[in-house]
KEKE-3310 file (N, C-alpha, C; in steps of 0.2 Angstrom, whole numbers, plus 5000, padded with zeros to 4 digits):
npx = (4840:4854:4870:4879:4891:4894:4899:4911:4916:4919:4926:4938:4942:4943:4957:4965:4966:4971:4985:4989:4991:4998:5011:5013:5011:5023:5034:5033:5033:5045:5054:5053:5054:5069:5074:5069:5061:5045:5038:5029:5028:5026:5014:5014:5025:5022:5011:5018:5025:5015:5010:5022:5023:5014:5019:5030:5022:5015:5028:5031:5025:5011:5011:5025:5030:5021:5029:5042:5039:5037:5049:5057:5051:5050:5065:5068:5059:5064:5078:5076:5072:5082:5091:5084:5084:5098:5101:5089:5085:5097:5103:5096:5098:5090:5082:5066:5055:5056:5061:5047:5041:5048:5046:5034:5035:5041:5030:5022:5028:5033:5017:5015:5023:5023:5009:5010:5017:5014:4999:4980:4971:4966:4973:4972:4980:4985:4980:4993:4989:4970:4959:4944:4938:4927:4918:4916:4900:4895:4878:4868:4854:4838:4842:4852:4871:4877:4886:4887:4882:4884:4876:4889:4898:4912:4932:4947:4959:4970:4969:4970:4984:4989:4986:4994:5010:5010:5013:5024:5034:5033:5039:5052:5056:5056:5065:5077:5080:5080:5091:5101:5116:5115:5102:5102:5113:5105:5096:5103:5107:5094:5091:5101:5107:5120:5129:5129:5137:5149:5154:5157:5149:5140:5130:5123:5121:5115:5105:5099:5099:5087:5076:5077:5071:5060:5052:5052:5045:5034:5031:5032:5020:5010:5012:5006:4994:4988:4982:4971:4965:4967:4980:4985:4987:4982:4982:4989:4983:4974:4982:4992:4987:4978:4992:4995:4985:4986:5001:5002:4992:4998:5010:5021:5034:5035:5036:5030:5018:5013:5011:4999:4989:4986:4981:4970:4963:4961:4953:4943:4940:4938:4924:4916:4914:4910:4897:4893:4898:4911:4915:4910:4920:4933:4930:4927:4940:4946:4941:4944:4959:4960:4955:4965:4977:4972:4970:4982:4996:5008:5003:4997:5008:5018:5034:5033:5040:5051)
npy = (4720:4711:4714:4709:4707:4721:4725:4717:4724:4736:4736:4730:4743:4749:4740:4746:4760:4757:4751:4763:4771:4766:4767:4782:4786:4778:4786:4799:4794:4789:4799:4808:4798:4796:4808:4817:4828:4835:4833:4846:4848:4835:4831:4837:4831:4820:4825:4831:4817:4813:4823:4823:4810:4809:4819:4812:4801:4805:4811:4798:4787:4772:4756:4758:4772:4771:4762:4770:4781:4775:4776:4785:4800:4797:4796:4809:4818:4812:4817:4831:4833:4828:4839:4851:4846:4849:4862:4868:4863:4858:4870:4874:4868:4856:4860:4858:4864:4876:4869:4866:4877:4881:4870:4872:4882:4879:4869:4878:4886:4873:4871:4880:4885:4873:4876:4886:4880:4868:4869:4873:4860:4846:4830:4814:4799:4786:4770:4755:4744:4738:4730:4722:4712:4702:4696:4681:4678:4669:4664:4658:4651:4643:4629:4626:4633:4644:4650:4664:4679:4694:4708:4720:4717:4716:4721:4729:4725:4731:4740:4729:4724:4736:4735:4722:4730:4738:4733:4722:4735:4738:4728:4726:4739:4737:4727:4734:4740:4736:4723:4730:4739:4752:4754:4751:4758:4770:4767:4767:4780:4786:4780:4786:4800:4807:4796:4788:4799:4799:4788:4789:4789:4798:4808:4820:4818:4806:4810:4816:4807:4799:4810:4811:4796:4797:4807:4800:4789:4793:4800:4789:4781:4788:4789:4775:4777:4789:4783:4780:4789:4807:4818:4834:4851:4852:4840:4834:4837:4830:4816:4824:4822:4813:4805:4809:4807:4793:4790:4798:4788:4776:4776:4789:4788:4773:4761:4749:4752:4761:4754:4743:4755:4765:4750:4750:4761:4768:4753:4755:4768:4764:4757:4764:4777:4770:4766:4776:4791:4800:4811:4810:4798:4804:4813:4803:4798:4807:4808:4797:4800:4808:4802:4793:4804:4804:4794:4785:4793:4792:4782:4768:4758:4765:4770:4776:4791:4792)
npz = (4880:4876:4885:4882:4873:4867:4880:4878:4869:4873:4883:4875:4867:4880:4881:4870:4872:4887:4882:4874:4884:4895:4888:4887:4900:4904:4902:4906:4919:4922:4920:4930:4941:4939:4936:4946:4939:4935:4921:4912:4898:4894:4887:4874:4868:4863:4856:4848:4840:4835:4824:4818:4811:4804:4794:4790:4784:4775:4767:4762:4754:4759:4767:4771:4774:4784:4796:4794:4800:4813:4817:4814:4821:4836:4836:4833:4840:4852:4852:4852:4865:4873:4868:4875:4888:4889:4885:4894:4907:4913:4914:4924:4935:4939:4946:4955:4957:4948:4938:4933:4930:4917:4909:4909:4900:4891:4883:4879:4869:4859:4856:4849:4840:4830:4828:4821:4811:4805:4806:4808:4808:4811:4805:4798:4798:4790:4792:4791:4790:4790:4792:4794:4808:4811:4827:4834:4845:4863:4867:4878:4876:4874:4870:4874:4873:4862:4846:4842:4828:4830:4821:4817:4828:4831:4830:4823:4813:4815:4828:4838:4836:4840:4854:4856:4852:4858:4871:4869:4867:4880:4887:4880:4888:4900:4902:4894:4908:4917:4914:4909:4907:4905:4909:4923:4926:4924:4936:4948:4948:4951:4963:4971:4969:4972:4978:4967:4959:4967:4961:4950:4939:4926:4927:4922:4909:4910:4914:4905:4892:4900:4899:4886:4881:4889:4883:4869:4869:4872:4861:4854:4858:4851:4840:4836:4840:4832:4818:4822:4829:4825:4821:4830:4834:4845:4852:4865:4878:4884:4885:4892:4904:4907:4909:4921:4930:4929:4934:4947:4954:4952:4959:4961:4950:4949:4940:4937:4943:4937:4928:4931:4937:4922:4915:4923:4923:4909:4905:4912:4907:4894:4895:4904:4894:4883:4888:4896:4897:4890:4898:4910:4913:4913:4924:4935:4936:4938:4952:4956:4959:4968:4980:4980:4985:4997:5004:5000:4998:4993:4982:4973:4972:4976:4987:5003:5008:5019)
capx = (4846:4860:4875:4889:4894:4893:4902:4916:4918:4920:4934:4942:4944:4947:4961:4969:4967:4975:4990:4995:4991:5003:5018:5015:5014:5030:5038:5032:5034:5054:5057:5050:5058:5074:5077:5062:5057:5039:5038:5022:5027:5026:5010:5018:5029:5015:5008:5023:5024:5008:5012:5030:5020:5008:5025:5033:5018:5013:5033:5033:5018:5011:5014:5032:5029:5021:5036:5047:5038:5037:5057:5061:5045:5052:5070:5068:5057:5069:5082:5074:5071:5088:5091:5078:5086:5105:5099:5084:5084:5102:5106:5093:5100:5086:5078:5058:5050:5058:5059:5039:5039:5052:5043:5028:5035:5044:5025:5017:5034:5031:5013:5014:5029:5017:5003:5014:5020:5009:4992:4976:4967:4966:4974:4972:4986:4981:4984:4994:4983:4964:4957:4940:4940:4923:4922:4910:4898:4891:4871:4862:4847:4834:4843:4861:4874:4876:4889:4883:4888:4881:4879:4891:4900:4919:4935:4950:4966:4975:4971:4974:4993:4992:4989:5003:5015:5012:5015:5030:5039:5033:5044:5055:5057:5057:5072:5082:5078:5083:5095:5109:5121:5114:5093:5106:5115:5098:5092:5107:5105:5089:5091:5104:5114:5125:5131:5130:5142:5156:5155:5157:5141:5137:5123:5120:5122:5110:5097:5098:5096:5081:5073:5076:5068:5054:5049:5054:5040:5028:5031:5030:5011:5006:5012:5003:4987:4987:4980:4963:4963:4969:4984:4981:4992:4982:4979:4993:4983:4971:4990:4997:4981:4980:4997:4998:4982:4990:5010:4999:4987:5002:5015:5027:5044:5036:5034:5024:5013:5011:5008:4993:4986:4989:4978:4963:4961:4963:4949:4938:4938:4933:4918:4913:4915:4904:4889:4889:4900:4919:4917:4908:4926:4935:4928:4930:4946:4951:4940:4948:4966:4958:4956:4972:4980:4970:4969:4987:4999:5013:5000:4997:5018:5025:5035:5032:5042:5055)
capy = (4719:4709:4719:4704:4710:4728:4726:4716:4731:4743:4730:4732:4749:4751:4739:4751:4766:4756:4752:4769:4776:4763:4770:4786:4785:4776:4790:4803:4792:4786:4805:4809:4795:4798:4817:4822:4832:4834:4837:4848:4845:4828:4827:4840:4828:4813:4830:4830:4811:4811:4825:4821:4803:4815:4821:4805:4797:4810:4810:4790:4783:4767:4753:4757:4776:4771:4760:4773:4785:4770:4775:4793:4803:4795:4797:4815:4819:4812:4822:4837:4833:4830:4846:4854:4844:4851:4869:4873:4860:4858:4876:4877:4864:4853:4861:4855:4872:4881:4865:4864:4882:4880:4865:4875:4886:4874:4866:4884:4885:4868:4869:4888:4879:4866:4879:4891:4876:4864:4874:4872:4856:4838:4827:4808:4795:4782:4761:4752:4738:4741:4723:4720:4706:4699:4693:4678:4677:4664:4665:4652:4649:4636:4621:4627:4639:4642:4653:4669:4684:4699:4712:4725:4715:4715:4726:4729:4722:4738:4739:4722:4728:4744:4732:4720:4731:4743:4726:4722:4738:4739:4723:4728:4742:4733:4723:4741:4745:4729:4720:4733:4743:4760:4754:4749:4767:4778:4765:4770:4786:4787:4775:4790:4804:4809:4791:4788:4803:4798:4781:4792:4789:4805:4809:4824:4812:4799:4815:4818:4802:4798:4814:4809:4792:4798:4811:4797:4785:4798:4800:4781:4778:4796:4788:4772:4780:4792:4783:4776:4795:4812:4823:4840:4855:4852:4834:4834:4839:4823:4813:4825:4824:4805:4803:4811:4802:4787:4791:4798:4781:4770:4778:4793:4782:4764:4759:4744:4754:4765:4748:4745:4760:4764:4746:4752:4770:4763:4750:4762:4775:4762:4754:4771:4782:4767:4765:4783:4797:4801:4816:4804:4794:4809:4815:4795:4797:4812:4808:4790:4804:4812:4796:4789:4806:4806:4787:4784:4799:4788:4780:4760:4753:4768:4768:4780:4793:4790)
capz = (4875:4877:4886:4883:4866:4869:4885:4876:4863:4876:4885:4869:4865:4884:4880:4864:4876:4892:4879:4874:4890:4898:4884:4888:4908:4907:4899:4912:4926:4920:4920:4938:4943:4937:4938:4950:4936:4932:4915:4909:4891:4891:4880:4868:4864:4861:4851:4840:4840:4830:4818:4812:4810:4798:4789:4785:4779:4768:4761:4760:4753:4759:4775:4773:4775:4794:4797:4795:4806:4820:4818:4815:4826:4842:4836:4832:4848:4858:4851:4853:4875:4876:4866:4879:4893:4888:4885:4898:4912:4917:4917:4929:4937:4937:4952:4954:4954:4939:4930:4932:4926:4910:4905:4903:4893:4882:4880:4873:4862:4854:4855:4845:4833:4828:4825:4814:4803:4805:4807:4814:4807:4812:4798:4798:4796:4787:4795:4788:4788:4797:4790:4799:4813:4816:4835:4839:4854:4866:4867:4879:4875:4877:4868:4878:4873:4855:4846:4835:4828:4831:4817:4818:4832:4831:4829:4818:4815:4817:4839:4839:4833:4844:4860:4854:4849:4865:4875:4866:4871:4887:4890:4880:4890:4905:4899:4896:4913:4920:4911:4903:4910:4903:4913:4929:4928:4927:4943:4954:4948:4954:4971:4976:4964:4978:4978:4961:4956:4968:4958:4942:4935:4924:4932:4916:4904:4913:4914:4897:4890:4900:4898:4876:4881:4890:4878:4864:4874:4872:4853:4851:4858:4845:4829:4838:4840:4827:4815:4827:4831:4821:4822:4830:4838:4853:4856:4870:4884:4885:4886:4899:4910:4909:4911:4928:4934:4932:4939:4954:4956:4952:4963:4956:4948:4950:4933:4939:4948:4930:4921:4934:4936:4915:4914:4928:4919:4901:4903:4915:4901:4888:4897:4904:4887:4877:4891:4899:4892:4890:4902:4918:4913:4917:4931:4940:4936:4944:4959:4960:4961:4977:4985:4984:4989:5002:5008:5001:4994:4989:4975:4975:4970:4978:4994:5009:5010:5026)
cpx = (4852:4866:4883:4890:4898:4899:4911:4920:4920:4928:4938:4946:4948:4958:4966:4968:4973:4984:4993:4995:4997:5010:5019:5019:5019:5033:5039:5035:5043:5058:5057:5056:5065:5077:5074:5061:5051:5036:5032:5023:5027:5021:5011:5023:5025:5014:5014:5026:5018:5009:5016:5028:5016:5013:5027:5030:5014:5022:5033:5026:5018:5013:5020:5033:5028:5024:5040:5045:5038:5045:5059:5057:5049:5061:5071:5064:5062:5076:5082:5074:5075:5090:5089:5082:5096:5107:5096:5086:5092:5104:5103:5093:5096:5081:5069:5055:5052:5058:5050:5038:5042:5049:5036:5029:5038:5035:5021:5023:5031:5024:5012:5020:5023:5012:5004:5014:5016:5000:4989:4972:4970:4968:4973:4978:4982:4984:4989:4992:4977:4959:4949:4937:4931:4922:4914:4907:4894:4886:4871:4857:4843:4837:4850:4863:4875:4881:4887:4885:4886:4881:4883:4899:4908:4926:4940:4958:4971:4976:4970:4981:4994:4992:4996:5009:5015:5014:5022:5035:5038:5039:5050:5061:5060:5064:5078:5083:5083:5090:5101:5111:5117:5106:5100:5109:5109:5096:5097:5105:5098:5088:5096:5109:5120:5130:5133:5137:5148:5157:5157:5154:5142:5132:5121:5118:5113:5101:5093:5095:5089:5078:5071:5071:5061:5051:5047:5047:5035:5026:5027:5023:5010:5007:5007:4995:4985:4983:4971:4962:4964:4976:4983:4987:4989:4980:4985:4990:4978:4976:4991:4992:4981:4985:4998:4991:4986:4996:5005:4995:4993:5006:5019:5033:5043:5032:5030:5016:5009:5008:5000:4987:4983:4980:4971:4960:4959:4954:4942:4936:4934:4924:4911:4907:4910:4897:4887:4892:4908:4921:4915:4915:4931:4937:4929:4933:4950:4947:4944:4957:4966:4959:4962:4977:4979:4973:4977:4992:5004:5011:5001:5003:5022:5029:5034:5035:5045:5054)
cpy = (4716:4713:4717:4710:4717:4729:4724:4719:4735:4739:4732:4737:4752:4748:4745:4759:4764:4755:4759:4773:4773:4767:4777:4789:4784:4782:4795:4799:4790:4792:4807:4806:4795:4805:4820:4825:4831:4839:4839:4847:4841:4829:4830:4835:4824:4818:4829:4822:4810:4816:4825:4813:4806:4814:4815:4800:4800:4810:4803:4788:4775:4763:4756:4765:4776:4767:4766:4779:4782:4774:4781:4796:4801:4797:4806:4820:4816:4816:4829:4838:4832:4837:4851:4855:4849:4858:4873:4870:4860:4864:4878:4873:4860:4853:4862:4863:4877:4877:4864:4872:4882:4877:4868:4879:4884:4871:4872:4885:4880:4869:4876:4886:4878:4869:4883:4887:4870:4864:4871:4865:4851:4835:4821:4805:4790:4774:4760:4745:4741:4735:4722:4716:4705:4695:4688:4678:4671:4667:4661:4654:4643:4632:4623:4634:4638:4649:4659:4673:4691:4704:4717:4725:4713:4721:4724:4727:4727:4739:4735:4723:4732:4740:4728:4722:4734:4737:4724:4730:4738:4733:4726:4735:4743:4732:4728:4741:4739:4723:4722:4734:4749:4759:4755:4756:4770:4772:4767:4775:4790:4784:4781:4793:4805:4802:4790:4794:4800:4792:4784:4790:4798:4806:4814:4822:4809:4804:4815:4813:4799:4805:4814:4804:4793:4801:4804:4790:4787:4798:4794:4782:4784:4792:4780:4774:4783:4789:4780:4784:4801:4816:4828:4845:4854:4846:4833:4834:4833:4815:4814:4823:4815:4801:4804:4808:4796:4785:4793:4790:4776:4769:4781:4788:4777:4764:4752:4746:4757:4761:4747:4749:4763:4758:4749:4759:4768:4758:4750:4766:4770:4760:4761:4775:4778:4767:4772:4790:4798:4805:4815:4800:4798:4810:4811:4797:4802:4811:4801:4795:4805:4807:4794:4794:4806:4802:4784:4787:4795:4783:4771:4758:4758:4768:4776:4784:4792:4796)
cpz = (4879:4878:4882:4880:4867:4875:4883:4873:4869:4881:4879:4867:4871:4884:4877:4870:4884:4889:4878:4877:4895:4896:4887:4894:4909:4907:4905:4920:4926:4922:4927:4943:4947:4938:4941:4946:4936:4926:4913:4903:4889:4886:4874:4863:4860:4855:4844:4838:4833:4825:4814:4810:4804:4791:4786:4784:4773:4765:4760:4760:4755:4766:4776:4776:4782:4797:4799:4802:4814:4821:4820:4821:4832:4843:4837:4838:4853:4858:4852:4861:4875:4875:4871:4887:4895:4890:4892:4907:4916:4920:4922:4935:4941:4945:4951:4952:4948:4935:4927:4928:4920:4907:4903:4898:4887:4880:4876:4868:4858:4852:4846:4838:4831:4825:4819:4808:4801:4802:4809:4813:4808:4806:4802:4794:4793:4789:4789:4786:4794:4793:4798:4800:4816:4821:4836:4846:4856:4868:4874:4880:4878:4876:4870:4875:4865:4853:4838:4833:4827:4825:4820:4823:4831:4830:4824:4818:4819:4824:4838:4838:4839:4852:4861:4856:4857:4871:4874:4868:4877:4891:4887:4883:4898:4906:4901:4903:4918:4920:4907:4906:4910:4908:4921:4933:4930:4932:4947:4954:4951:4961:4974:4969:4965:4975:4968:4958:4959:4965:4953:4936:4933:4922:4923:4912:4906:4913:4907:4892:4893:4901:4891:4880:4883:4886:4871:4865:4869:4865:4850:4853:4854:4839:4829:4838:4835:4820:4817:4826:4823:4825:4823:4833:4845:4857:4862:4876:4888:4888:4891:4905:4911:4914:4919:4933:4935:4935:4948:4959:4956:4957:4960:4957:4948:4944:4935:4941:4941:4925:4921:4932:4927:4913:4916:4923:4912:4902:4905:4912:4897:4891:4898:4898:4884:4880:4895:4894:4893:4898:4908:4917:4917:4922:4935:4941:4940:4952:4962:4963:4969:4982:4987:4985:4994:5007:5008:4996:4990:4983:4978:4976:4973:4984:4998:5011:5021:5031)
residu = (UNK:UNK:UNK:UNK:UNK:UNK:UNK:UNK:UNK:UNK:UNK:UNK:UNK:UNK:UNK:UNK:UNK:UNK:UNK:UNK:UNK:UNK:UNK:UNK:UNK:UNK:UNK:UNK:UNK:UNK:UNK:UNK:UNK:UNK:UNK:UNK:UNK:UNK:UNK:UNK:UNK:UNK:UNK:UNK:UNK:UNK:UNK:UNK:UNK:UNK:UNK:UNK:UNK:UNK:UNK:UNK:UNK:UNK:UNK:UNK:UNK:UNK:UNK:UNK:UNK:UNK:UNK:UNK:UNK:UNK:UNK:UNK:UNK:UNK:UNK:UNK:UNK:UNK:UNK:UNK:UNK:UNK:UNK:UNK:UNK:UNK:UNK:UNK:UNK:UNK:UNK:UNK:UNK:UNK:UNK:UNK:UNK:UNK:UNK:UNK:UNK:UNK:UNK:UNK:UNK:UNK:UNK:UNK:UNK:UNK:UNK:UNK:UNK:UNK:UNK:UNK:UNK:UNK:UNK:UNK:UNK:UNK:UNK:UNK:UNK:UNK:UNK:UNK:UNK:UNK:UNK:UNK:UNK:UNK:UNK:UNK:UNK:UNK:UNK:UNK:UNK:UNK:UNK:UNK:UNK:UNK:UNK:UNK:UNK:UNK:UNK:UNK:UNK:UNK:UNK:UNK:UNK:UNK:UNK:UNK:UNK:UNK:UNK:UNK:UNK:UNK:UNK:UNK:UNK:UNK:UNK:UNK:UNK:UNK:UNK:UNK:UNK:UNK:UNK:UNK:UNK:UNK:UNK:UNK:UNK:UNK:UNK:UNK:UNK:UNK:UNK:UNK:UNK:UNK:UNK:UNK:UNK:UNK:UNK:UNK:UNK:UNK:UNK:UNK:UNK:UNK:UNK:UNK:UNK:UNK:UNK:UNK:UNK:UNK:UNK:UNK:UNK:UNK:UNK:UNK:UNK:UNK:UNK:UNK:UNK:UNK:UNK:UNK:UNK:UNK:UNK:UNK:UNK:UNK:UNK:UNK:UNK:UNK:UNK:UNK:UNK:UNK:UNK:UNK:UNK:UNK:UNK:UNK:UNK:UNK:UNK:UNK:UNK:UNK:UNK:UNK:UNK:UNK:UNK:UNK:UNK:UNK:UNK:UNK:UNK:UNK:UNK:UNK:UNK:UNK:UNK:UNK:UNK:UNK:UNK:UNK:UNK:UNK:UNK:UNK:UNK:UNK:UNK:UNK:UNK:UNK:UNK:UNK:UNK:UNK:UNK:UNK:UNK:UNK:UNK:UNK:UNK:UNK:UNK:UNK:UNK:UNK:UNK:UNK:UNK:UNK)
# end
């Protein structure tokens, strides 16, 4: 049996998983970054990204219906993390080990919300376009190379969008971070707080708003995937577990490293998931973690503590 095909499909799919695994990691690794936090909620949020994507395509029928939730979901989760941010993490003054235990209790809150009013079943979001893309292949054979087309052999417009689009903010995201004032604050603010304060940076502020964004990240790849996948009260934990493979592998804070890593794991799961099994994807992926604790803690892009 010819593997091409088979092996391109799984390249593929690795692709639509390495895209909204890159969104989310960002999100997680911007927050780290930024406020030493390490948020356990992060895939709570992903989780509520995908159900209020449920909610405002069941109030708005139609492509325009999943438009809007591209908008609000992300808007309304990020509103909520700074709310989180304002309420939980400042008064605790965003000290590592009590923020690691607050955040967990904020993710059994949300998750137990969500269960109360949501309930317990998977729902599906419906594309707004899912048009199906037959993908030619190169044979050679006896009289040369010859172009065929496999039954069954191609994918859907929809992840072809979901790579796109997740590329498309990922720069745009970039840009933010690079190119404004408000990316340029939260990077002092994270090259030195101290410093940053006596300039009259508002450091709380600068918490808050990347705290929303992170979360707001998180949102965006769930209304993205939600329709490939289902809406659940407990898909979060597949996100959060990800997420923190890849900020470990990439380097904790170096969103380059998160972009990387995000791609390797992403295209490793596809390959894997189609030719052996999801849960031999897994288990790689946490041994590749060991490894580069081992061999190098500060992850591939990150630098070495002084």
């Amino acid at each position: 049996m010819d593997i091409g095909p088979h092996l391109f499909l799984a390249l593929l799919e690795g692709a639509v998983t390495a895209a909204v695994l890159a969104l989310t990691a960002a999100g997680l690794s911007l927050v780290f970054g930024v406020m030493r936090v390490v948020n356990i909620a992060h895939g709570e949020f992903f989780m509520l990204g995908a159900v209020l994507s449920w909610g405002v395509t069941q109030a708005v029928a139609g492509p325009g219906g999943f438009v809007l939730a591209l908008v609000v979901a992300p808007m309304l989760v990020g509103a909520l993390a700074v709310a989180a941010d304002v309420t939980i993490l400042k008064r605790l003054g965003y000290d590592p080990e009590r923020t690691i235990v607050a955040t967990i209790g904020l993710l059994y809150i949300l998750q137990q919300v969500t269960l109360m009013t949501y309930g317990p079943d998977a729902r599906p979001v419906v594309a707004p376009f899912n048009a199906r893309i037959a993908l030619p292949w190169l044979e050679r054979g006896a009289e040369g190379w010859s172009v065929i087309w496999p039954w069954g052999f191609g994918t859907t417009s929809y992840k072809l969008a979901v790579i796109v689009a997740a590329a498309l903010l990922l720069g745009a995201l970039w840009l933010f971070l690079a190119h404004t004032r408000a990316g340029l604050v939260m990077r002092a603010t994270q090259a030195d707080r101290e410093m940053a304060t006596a300039f009259g940076v508002p450091v709380e502020r600068v918490y808050a708003l990347t705290f929303g964004l992170g979360a707001a990240l998180a949102a965006l790849a769930a209304v993205l995937i939600v329709p490939i996948s289902q809406a659940h009260y407990l898909m979060g934990a597949d996100p959060l577990l990800l997420s923190f493979i890849v900020v470990i592998i990439g380097g904790l804070g170096s969103l380059p490293g998160t972009l990387v890593a995000a791609v390797l794991i992403g295209i490793s799961d596809g390959i894997i998931s189609v030719f052996f099994s999801p849960t031999l994807a897994k288990i790689l992926a946490t041994l590749l973690v060991a490894l580069v604790l081992v061999f190098r803690p500060q992850g591939l892009f990150g630098k070495r503590a002084a």
